[in-house]
C-alpha positions as CSV (number, residue, x, y, z in Angstrom):
1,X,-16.7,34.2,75.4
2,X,-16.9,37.9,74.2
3,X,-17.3,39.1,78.0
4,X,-13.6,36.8,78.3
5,X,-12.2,38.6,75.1
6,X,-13.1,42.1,76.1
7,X,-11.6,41.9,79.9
8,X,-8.3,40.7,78.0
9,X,-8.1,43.7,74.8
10,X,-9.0,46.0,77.9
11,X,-6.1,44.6,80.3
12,X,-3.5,44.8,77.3
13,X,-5.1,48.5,76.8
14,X,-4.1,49.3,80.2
15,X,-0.4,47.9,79.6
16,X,0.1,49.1,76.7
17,X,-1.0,53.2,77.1
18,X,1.6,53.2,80.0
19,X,4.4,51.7,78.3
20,X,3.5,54.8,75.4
21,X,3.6,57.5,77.6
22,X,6.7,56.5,78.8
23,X,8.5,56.4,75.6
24,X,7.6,59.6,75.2
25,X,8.8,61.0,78.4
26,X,11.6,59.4,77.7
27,X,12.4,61.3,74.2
28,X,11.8,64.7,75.8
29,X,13.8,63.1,78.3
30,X,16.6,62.5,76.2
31,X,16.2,65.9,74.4
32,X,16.2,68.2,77.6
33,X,19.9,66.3,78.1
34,X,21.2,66.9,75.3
35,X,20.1,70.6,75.7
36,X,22.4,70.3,78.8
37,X,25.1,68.6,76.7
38,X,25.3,71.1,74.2
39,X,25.2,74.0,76.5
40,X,28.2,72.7,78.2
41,X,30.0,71.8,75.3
42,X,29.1,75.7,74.2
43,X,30.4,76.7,77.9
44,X,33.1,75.2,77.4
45,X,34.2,76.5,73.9
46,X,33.6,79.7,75.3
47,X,36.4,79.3,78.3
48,X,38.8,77.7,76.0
49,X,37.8,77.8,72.4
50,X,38.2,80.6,69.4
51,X,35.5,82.4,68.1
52,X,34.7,79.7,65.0
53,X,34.0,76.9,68.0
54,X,31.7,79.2,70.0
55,X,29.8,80.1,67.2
56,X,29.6,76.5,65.8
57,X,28.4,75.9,69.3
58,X,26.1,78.5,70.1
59,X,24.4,77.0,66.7
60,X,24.2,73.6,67.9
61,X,22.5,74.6,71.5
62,X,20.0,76.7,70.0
63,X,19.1,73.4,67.4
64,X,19.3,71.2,70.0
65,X,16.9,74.1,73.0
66,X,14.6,74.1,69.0
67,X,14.4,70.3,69.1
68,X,13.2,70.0,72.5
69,X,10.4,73.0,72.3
70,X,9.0,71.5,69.2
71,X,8.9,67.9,71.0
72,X,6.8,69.2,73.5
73,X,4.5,71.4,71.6
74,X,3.8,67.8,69.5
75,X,3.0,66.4,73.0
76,X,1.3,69.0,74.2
77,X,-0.6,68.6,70.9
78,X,-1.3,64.8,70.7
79,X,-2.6,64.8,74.5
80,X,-5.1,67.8,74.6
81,X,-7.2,66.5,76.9
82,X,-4.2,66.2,79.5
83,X,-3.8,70.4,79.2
84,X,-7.5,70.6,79.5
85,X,-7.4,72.8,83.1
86,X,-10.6,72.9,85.4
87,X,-12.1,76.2,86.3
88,X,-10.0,79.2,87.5
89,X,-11.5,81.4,90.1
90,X,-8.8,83.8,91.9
91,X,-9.5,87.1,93.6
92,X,-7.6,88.9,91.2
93,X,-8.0,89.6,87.4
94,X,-6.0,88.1,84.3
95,X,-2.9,89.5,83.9
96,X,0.3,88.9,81.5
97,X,3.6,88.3,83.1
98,X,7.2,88.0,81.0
99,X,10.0,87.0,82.6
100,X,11.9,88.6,85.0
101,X,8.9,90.5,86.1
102,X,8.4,90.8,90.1
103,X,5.1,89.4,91.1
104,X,3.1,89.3,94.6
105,X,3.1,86.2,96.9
106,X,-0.4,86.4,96.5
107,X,0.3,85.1,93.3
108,X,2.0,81.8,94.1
109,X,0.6,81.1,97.1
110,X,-0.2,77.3,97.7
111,X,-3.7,76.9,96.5
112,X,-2.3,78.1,92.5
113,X,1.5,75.9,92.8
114,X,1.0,72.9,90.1
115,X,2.3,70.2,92.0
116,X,2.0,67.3,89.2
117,X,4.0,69.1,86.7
118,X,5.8,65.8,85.6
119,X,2.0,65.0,84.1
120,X,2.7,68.1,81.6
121,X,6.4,67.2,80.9
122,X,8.0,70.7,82.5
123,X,11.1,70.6,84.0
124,X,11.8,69.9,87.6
125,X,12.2,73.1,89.1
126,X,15.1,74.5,90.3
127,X,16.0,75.2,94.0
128,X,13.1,78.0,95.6
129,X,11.2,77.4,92.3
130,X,7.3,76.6,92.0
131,X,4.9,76.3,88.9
132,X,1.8,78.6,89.5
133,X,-1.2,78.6,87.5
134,X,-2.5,81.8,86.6
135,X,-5.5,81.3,84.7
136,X,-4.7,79.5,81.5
137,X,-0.7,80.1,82.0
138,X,1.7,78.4,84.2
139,X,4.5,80.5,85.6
140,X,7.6,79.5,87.3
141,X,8.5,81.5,90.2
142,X,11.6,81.5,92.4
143,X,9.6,81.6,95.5
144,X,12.3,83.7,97.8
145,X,12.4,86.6,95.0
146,X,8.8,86.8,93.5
147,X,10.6,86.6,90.3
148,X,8.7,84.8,87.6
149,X,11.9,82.7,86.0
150,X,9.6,81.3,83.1
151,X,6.1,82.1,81.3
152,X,4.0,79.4,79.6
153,X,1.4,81.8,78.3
154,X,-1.9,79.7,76.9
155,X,-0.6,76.3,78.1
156,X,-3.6,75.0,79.7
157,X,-6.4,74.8,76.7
């Protein structure tokens, strides 16, 4: 009987932790569009609007960009152990990259590109674009320039 019970609270387990990661992709999923909702509405008040509806604008895409960054820092924080990377070895030493910075394709080569970035709610990157670990940080790189487009400094724990 309790061998019975315990196959069933595990099965509904399994159902159930699914179903709650999937809310939660859909929020940020929600969020990250109305990022892109609010930065065309700001796009557009800037082709056709005054100064007042830009700046009311502006306001409301940098809430909304706020919104979304605090969403997945809470993930990020409830779900450690999904940000919990394995050993990093690489044949060159720790160094901090900002944006914009030129880096070498040693750097993004195919054995550092994160190819399950879904897993840590990122973006889908754009056209040419790869997520590269670099030690505890994940940089996206447009992979035709060298470029790093994004840093995620301290994102695996």
């Amino acid at each position: 009987m309790k061998k019975r019970f315990l196959i069933t609270v595990a099965a509904l387990a399994a159902t159930f932790s699914p179903m709650a990661a999937q809310a939660q992709t859909r929020e940020l999923q929600r969020d990250r569009q109305d990022v892109r909702e609010e930065k065309r509405e700001l796009n557009q008040a800037k082709r056709y609007g005054d100064k007042g509806d830009v700046r009311e604008e502006r306001s409301e895409y940098r809430e909304a960009k706020r919104e979304h960054r605090e969403d997945w820092r809470d993930y990020r924080q409830k779900n450690r152990n999904a940000f919990r990377g394995v050993r990093f070895n690489a044949p060159f030493r720790y160094r901090t990259f900002n944006d914009g910075v030129s880096i070498g394709s040693s750097y993004y080569a195919p054995r550092y590109r994160v190819s399950n970035y879904q897993n840590y709610r990122l973006p889908q990157p754009g056209r040419y674009q790869t997520y590269v670990r670099h030690y505890n940080d994940v940089l996206l790189v447009n992979i035709r320039t060298g470029r790093v487009v994004r840093a995620y400094r301290g994102f695996y724990w």
